[in-house]
C-alpha positions in Angstrom: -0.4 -23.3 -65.7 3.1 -22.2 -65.5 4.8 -21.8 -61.9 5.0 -18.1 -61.9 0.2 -18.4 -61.9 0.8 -21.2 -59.4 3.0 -19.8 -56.5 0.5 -16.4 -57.0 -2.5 -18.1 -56.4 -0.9 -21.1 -53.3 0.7 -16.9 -52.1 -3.2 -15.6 -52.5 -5.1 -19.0 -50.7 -2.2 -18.3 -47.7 -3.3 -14.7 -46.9 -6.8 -15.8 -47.3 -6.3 -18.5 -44.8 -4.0 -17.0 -42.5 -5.2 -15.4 -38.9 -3.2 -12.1 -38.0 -2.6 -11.7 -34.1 -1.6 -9.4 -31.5 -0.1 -9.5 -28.0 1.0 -7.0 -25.1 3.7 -7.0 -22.8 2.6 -6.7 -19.2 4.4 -7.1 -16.3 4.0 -6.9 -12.5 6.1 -5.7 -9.3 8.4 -8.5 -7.0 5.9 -7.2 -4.0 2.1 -7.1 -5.2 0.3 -4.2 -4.7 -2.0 -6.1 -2.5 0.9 -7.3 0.1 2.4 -3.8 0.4 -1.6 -2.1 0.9 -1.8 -5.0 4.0 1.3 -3.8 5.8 0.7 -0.2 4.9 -2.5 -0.6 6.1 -2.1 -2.6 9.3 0.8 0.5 10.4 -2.2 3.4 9.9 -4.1 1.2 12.2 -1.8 0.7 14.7 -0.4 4.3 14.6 -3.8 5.5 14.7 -4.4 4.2 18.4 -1.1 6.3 19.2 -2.0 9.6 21.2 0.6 11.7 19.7 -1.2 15.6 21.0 1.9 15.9 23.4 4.6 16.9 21.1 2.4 19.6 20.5 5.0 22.7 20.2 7.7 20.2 21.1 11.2 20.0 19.5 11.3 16.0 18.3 13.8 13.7 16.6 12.8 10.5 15.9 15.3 8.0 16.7 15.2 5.3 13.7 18.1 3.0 14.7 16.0 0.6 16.6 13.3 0.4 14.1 14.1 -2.9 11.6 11.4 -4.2 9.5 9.7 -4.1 5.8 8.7 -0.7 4.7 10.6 1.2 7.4 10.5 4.5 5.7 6.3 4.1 5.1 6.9 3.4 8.9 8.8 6.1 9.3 7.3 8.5 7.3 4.1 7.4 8.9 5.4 8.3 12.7 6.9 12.0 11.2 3.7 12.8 9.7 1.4 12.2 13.0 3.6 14.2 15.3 3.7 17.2 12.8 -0.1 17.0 12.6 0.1 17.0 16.4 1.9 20.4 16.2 5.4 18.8 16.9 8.5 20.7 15.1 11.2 17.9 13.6 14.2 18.4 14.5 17.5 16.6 12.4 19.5 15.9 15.5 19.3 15.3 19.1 21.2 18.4 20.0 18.1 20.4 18.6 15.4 18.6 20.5 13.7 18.6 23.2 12.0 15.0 23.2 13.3 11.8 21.3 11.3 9.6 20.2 12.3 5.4 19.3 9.7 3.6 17.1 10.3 -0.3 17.1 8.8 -2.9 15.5 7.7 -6.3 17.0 6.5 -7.6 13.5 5.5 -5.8 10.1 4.6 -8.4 8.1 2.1 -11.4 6.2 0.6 -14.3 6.5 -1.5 -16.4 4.5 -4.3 -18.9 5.3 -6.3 -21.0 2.7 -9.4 -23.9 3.2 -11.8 -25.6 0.7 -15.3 -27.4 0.8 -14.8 -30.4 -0.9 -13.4 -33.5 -1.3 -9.4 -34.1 -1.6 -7.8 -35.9 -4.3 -7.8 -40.3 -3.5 -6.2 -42.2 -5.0 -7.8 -45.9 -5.8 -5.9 -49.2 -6.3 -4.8 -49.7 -9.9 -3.0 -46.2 -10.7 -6.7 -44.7 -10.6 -7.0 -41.0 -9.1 -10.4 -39.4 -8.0 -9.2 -35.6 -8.3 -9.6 -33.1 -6.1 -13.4 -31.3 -6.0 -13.7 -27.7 -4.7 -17.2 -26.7 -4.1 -16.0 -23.7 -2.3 -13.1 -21.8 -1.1 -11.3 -19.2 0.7 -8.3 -17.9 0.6 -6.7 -14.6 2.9 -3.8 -12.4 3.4 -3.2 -11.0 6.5 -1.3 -7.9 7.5 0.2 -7.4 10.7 2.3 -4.6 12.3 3.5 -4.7 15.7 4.9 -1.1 16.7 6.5 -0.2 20.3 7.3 3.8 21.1 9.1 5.4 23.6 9.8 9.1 24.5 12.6 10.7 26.1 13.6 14.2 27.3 16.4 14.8 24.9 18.5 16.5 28.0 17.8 14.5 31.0 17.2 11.3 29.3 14.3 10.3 31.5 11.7 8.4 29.6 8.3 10.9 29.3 5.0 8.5 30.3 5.0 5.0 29.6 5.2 4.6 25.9 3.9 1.1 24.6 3.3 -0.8 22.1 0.3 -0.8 19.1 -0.9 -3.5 17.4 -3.4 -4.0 14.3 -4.3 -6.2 11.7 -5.3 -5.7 7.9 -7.1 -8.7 5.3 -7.9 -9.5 2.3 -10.5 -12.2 2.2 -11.4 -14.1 -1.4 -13.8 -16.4 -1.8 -14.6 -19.0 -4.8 -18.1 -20.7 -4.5 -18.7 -23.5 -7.7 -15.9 -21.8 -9.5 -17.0 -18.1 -9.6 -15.2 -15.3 -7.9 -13.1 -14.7 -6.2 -15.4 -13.2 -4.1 -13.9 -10.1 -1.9 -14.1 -8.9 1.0 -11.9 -7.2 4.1 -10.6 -4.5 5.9 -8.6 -4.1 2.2 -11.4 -4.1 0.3 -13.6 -2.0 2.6 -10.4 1.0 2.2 -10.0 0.3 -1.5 -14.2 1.0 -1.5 -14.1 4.2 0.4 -10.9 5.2 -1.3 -12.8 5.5 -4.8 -15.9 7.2 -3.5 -15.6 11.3 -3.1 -18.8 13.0 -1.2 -21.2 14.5 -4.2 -20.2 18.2 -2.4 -16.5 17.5 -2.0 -14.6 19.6 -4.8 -12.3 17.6 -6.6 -9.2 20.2 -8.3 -8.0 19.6 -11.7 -4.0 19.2 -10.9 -1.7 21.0 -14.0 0.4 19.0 -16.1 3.2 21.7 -15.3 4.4 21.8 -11.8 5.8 25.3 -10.9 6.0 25.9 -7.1 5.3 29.1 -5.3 6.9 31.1 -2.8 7.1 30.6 1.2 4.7 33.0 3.2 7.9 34.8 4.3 8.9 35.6 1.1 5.7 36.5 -0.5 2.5 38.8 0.7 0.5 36.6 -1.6 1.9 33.3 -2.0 1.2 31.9 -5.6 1.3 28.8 -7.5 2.3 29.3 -11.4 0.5 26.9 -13.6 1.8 26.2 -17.1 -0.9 28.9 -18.8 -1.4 31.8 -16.2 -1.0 33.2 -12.7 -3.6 31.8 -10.2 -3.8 33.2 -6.3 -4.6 30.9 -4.1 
């Protein structure tokens, strides 16, 4: 058998033998999803116990340079949204407004708490170790945000009622019982639940791939959004 026959059939055994494989590339945010849903979560709940109904028709900038924490513009954002739901006009400087309002936080943040059933590692005369045993265990995140407000007149600078300050909490709670889980549960896990569920009569709308904006009500007797294929009212 000459050497050309021989390195044909050791090529041949190689590929016979050989296991192909494949891998992907994934990779995941500095803040986890999970950590950001907590805070975000623990600010709706403490926002929500805000009565903002009396900037209704009110001229109102919100003051921001007292307000220092993680996700300050969710915070933000949050605070704008309520008081135009409340019928409030926003205003882009104090000049224009008739109240001013100062969010603040007193904490916007996490915590973390973790305990097992079990027995903890020992460790035995003669370089022997008994490792640890976890027959169950629970681990949780907590979310907390702390906000104060306060309202002013923006022209006589007295302060309009008391203001205050709104507190709420958000977790995620896992559990791990003879090694299968984690099992969840929460105020997370409840949203996330309720988040993915739409009422049977609810409509859900088909969103375009193109975006194309219509025009204001003032501009337009009929205002109209332009979808990538054709003309639809709305």
């Amino acid at each position: 058998m000459n050497f050309q026959k021989l390195f044909s059939l050791a090529a041949a055994g190689l590929l016979l033998i050989s296991v192909g494989c494949a891998s992907s590339k994934t990779s995941n945010t500095p803040r986890t999803a999970k950590e950001q849903m907590l805070l975000s979560n623990a600010v709706d709940q403490s926002l929500d116990k805000v009565d903002f109904t009396p900037m209704y028709n009110q001229k109102v900038f919100v003051e921001e340079k007292y307000l220092e924490c993680v996700d300050k513009p969710y915070v933000t954002g949050s605070i704008r949204h309520r008081i135009m739901r409340a019928g409030g006009v926003l205003v882009a400087s104090v000049d224009e407004a008739d109240v001013v309002m100062e969010p603040r936080s007193g904490g916007v943040g996490t915590d973390s708490a973790e305990s097992f059933l079990g027995t903890p590692e020992i460790a035995l005369p003669g370089m022997l170790t008994v490792p640890e045993i976890r027959l169950a265990e629970r681990k949780t995140q907590y979310g907390y945000a702390k906000i104060g407000l306060v309202t002013y007149d923006a022209k006589t600078k007295r302060v309009l009622g008391d203001g205050g300050l709104a507190m709420a909490e958000s977790d995620d709670d896992n559990w791990t019982v003879f090694g299968v889980g984690p099992i969840q549960r929460g105020a997370l896990r409840k949203d996330v639940t309720r988040a993915r569920s739409t009422p049977s009569a609810m409509y859900r709308r088909q969103l375009p791939t193109t975006v194309v904006l219509g025009t204001p009500n003032g501009y337009a007797q009929e205002p109209t959004i332009q979808f990538a294929s054709d003309t639809k009212e709305q």
